[in-house]
MIFIMI-826355 format. One record per residue: residue number from 1; residue in one letter; x, y, z of N, C-alpha, C in turn. Coordinates in nm, 3 decimals. Example, Ala and Ser with C-alpha at 12.3 -4.5 7.8 and 13.67 -1.06 7.14 Angstrom:
<recs>
<seq: 1&type: a&npx: 1.319&npy: -0.569&npz: 0.780&capx: 1.230&capy: -0.450&capz: 0.780&cpx: 1.320&cpy: -0.330&cpz: 0.780>
<seq: 2&type: s&npx: 1.285&npy: -0.225&npz: 0.708&capx: 1.367&capy: -0.106&capz: 0.714&cpx: 1.290&cpy: 0.003&cpz: 0.787>
</recs>
This chain:
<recs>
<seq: 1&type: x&npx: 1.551&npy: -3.494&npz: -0.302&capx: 1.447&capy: -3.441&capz: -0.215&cpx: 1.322&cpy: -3.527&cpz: -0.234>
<seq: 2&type: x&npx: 1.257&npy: -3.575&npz: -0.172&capx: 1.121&capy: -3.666&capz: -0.166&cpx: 0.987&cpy: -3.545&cpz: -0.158>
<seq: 3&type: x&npx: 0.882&npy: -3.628&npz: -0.197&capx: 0.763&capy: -3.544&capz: -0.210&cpx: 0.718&cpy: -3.509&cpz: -0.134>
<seq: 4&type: x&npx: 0.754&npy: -3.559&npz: -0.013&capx: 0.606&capy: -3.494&capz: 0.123&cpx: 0.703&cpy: -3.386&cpz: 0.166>
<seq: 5&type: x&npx: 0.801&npy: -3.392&npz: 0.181&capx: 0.904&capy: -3.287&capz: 0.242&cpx: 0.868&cpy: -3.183&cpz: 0.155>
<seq: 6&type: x&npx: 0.849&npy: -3.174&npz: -0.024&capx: 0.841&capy: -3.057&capz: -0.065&cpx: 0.745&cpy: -3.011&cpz: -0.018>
<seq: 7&type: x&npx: 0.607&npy: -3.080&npz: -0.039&capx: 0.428&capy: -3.069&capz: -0.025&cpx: 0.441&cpy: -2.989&cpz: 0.090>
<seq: 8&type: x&npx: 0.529&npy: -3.010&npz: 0.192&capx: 0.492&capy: -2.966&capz: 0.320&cpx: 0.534&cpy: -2.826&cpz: 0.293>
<seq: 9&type: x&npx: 0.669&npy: -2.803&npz: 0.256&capx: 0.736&capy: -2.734&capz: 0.229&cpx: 0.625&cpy: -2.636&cpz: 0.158>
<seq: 10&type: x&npx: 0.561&npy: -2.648&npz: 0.061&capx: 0.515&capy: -2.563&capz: -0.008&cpx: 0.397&cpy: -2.535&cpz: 0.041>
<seq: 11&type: x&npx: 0.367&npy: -2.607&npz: 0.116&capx: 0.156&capy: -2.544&capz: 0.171&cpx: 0.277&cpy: -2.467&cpz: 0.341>
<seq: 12&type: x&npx: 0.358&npy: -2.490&npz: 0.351&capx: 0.398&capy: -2.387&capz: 0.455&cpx: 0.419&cpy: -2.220&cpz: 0.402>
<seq: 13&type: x&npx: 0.467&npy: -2.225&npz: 0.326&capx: 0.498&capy: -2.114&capz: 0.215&cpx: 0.401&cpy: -2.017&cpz: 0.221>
<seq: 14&type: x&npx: 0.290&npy: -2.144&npz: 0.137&capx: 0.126&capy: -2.038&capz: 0.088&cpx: 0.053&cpy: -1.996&cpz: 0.214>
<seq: 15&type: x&npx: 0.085&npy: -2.116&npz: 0.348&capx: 0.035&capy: -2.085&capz: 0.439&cpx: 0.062&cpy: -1.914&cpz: 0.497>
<seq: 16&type: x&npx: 0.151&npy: -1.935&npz: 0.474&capx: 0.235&capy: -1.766&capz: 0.540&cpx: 0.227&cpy: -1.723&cpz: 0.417>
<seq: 17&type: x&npx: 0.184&npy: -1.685&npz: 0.325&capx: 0.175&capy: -1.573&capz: 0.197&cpx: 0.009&cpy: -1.537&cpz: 0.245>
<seq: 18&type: x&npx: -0.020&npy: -1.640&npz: 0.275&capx: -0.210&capy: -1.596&capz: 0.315&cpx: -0.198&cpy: -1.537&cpz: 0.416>
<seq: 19&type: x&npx: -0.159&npy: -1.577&npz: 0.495&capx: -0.186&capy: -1.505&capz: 0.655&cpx: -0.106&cpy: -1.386&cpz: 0.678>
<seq: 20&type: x&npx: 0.021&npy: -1.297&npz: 0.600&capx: 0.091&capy: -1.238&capz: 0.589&cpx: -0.067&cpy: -1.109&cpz: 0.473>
<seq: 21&type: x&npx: -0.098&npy: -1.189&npz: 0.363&capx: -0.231&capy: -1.149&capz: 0.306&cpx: -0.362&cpy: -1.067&cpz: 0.396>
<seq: 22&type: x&npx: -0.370&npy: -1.163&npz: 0.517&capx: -0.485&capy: -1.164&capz: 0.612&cpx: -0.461&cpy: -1.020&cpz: 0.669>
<seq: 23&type: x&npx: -0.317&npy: -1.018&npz: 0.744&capx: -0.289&capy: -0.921&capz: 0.814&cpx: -0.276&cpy: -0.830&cpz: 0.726>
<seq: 24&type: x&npx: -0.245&npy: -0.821&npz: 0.635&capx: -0.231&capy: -0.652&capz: 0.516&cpx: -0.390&cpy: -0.631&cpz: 0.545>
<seq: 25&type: x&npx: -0.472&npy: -0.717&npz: 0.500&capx: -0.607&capy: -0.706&capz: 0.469&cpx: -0.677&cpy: -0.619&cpz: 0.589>
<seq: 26&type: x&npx: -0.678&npy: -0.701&npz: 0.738&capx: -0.685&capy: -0.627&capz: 0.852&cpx: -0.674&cpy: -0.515&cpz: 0.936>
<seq: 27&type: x&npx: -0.530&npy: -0.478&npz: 0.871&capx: -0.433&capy: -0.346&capz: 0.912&cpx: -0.520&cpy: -0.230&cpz: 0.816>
<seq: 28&type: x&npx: -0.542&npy: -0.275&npz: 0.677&capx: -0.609&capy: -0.194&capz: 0.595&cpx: -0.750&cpy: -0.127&cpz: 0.663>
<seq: 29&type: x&npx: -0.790&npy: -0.276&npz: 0.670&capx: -0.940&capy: -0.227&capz: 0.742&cpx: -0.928&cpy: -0.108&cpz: 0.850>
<seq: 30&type: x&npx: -0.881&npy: -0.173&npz: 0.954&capx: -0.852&capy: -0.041&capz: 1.084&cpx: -0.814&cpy: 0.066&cpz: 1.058>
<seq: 31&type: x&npx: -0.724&npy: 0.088&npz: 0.931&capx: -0.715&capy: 0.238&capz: 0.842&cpx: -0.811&cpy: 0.290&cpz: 0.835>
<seq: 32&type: x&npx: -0.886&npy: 0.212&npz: 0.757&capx: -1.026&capy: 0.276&capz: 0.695&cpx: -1.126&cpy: 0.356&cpz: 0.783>
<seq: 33&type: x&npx: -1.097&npy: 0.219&npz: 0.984&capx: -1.230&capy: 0.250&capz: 1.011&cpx: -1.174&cpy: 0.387&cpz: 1.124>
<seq: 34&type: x&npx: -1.056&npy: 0.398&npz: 1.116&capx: -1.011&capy: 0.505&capz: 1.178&cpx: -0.993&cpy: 0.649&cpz: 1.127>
<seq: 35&type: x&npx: -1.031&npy: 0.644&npz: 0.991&capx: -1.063&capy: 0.758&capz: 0.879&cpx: -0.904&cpy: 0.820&cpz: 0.841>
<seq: 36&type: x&npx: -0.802&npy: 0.698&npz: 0.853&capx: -0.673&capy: 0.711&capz: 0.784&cpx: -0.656&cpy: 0.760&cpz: 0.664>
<seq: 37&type: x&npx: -0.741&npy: 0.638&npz: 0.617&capx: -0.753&capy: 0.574&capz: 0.482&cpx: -0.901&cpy: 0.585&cpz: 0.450>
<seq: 38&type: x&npx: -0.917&npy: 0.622&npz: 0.295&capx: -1.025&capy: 0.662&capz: 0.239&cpx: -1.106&cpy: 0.502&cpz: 0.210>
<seq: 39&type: x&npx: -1.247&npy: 0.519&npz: 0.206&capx: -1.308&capy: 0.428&capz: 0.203&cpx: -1.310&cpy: 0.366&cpz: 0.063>
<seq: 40&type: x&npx: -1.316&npy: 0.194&npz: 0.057&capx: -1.300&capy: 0.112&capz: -0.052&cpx: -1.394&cpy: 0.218&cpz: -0.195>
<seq: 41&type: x&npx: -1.277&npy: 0.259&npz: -0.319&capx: -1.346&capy: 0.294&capz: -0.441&cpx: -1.416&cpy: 0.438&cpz: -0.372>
<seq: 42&type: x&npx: -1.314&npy: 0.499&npz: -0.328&capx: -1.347&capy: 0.665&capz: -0.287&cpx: -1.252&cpy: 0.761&cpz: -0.266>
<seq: 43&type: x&npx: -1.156&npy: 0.691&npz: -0.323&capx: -1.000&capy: 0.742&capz: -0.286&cpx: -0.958&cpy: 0.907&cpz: -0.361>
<seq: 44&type: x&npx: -0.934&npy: 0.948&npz: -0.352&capx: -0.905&capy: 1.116&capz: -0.419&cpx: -0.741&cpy: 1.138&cpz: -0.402>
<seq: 45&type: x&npx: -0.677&npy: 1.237&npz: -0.508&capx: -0.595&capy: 1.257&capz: -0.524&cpx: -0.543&cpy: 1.342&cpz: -0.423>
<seq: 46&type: x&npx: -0.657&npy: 1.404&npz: -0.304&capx: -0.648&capy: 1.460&capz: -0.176&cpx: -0.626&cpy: 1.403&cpz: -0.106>
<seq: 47&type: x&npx: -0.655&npy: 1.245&npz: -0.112&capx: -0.559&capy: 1.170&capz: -0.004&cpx: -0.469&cpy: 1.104&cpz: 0.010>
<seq: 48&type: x&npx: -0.435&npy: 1.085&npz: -0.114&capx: -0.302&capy: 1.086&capz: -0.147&cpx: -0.199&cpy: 1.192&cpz: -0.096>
<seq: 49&type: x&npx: -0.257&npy: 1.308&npz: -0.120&capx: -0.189&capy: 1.412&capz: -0.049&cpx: -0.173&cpy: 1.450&cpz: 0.054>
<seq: 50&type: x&npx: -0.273&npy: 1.429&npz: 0.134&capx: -0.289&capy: 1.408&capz: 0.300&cpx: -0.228&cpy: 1.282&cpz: 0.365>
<seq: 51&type: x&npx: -0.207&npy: 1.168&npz: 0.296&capx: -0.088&capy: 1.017&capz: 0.384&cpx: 0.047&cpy: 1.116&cpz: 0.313>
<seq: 52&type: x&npx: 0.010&npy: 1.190&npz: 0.189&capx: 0.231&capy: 1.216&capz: 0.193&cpx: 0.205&cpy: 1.304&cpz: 0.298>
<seq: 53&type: x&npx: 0.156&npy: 1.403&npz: 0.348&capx: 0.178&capy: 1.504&capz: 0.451&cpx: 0.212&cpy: 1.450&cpz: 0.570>
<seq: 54&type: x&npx: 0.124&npy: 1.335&npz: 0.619&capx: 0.125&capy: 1.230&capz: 0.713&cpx: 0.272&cpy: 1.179&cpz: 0.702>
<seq: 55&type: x&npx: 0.374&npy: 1.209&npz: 0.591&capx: 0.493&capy: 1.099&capz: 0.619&cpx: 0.470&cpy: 0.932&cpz: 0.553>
<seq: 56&type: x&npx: 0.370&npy: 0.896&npz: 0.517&capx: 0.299&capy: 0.798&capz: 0.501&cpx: 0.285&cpy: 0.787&cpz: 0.326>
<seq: 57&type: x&npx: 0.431&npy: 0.743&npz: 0.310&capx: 0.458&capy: 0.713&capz: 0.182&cpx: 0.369&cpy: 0.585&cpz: 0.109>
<seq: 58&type: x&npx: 0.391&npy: 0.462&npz: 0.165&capx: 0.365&capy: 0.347&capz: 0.103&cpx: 0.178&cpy: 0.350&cpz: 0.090>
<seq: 59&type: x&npx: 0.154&npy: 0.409&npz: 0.230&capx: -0.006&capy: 0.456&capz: 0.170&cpx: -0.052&cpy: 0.520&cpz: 0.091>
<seq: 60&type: x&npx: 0.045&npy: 0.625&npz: 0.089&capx: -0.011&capy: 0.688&capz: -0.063&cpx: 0.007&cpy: 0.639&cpz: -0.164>
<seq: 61&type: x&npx: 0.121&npy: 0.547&npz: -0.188&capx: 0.138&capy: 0.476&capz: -0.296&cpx: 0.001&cpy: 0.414&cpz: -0.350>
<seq: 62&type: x&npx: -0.060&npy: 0.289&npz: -0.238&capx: -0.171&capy: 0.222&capz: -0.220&cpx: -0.256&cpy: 0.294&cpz: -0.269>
<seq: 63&type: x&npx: -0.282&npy: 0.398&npz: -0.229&capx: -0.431&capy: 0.478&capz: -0.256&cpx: -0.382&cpy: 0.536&cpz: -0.396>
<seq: 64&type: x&npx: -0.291&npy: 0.584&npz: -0.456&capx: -0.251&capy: 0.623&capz: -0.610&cpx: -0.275&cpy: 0.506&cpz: -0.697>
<seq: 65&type: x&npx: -0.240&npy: 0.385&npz: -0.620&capx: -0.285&capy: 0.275&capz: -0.755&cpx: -0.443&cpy: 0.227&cpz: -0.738>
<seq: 66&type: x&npx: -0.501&npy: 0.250&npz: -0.637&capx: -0.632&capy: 0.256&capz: -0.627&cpx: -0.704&cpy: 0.361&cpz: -0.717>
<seq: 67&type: x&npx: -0.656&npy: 0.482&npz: -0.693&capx: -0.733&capy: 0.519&capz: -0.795&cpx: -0.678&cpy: 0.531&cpz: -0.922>
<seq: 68&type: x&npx: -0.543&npy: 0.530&npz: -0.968&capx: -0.539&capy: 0.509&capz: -1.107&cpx: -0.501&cpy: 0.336&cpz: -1.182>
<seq: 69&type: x&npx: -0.533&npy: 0.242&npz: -1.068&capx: -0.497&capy: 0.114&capz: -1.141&cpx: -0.357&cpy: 0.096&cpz: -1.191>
<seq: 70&type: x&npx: -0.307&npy: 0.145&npz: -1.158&capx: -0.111&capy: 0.131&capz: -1.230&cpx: -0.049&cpy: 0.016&cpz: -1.173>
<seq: 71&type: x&npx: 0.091&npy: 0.013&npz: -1.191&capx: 0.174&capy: -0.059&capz: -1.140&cpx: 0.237&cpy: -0.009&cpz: -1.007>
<seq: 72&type: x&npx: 0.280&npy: -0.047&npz: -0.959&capx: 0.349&capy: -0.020&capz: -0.833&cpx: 0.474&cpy: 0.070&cpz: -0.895>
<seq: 73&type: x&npx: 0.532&npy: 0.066&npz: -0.950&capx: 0.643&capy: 0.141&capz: -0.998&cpx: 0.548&cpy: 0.256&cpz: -1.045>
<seq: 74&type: x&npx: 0.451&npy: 0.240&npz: -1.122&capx: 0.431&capy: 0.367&capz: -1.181&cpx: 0.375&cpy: 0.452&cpz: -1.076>
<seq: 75&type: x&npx: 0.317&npy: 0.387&npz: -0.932&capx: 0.263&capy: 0.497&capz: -0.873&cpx: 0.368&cpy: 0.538&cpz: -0.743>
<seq: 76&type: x&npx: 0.484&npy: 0.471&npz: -0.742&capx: 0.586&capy: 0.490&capz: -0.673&cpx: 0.655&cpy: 0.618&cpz: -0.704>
<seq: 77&type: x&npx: 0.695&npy: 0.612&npz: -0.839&capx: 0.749&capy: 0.675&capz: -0.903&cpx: 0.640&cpy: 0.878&cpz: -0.909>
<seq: 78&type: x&npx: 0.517&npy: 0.830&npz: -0.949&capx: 0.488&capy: 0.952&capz: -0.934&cpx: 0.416&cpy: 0.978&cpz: -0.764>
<seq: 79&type: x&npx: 0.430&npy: 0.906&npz: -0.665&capx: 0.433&capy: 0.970&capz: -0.540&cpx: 0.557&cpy: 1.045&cpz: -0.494>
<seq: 80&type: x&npx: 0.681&npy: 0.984&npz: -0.566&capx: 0.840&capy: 1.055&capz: -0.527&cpx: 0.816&cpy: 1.172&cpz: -0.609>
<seq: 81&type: x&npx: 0.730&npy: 1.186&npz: -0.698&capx: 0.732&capy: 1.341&capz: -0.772&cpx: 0.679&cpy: 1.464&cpz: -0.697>
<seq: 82&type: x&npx: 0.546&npy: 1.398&npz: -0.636&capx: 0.433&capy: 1.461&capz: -0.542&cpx: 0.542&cpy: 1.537&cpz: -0.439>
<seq: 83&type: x&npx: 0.584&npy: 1.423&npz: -0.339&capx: 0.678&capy: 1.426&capz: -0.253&cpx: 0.785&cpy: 1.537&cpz: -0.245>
<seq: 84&type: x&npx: 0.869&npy: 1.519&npz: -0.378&capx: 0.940&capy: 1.595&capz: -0.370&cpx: 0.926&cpy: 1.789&cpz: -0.430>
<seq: 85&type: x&npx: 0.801&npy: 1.789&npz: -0.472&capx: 0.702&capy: 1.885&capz: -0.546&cpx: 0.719&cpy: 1.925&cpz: -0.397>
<seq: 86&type: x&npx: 0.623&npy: 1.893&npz: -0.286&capx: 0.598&capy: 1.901&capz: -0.171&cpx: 0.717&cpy: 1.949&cpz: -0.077>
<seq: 87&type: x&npx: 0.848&npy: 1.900&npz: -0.091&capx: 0.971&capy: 1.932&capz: -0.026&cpx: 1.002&cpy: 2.039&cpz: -0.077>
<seq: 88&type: x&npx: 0.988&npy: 2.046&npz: -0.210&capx: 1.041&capy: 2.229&capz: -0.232&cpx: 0.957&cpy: 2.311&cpz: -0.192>
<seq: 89&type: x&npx: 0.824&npy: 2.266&npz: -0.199&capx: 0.753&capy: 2.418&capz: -0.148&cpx: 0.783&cpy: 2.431&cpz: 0.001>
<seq: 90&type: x&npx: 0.813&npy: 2.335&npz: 0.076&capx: 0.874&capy: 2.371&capz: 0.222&cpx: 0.967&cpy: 2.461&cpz: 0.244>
<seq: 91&type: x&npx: 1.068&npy: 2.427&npz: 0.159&capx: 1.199&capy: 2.486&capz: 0.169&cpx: 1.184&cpy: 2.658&cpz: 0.094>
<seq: 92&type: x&npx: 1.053&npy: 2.675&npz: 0.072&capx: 1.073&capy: 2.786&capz: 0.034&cpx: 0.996&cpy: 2.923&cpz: 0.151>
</recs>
């Protein structure tokens, strides 16, 4: 394999990891300004609870590691708890 083929190869890559970046970034915003999504460093464990009610798993995820800083697993893991906390009290 020769060098410019990789070079290219690889600023194509980052190119689309940024702009794939841009658009998360964007989509976020219009959350925010549509009162989806809680405003940057205001997030509550109420809205977390209000995107699971919404169906709106991966946001709550987002907003759980916002406000507790975790890993993605760890706030995955305790939104499927929330979630399913939430499914039994339906069913009852």
């Amino acid at each position: 394999m020769n060098i410019p083929f990789l070079l290219i190869f690889v600023l194509a890559v980052a190119a689309l990891v940024f702009s794939f970046h841009l658009s998360n970034l964007a989509q976020l915003a219009q959350l925010r300004r549509s009162g989806l999504y809680p405003p940057a460093g205001q997030a509550t464990m109420a809205d977390v609870e209000r995107l699971l009610n919404r169906r709106l798993p991966t946001l709550a995820m987002r907003c759980y590691r916002e406000i507790h800083g975790c890993s993605l697993r760890q706030a995955k893991e305790a939104v499927e708890v929330m979630a399913s906390r939430e499914e039994m009290g339906r069913a009852c």
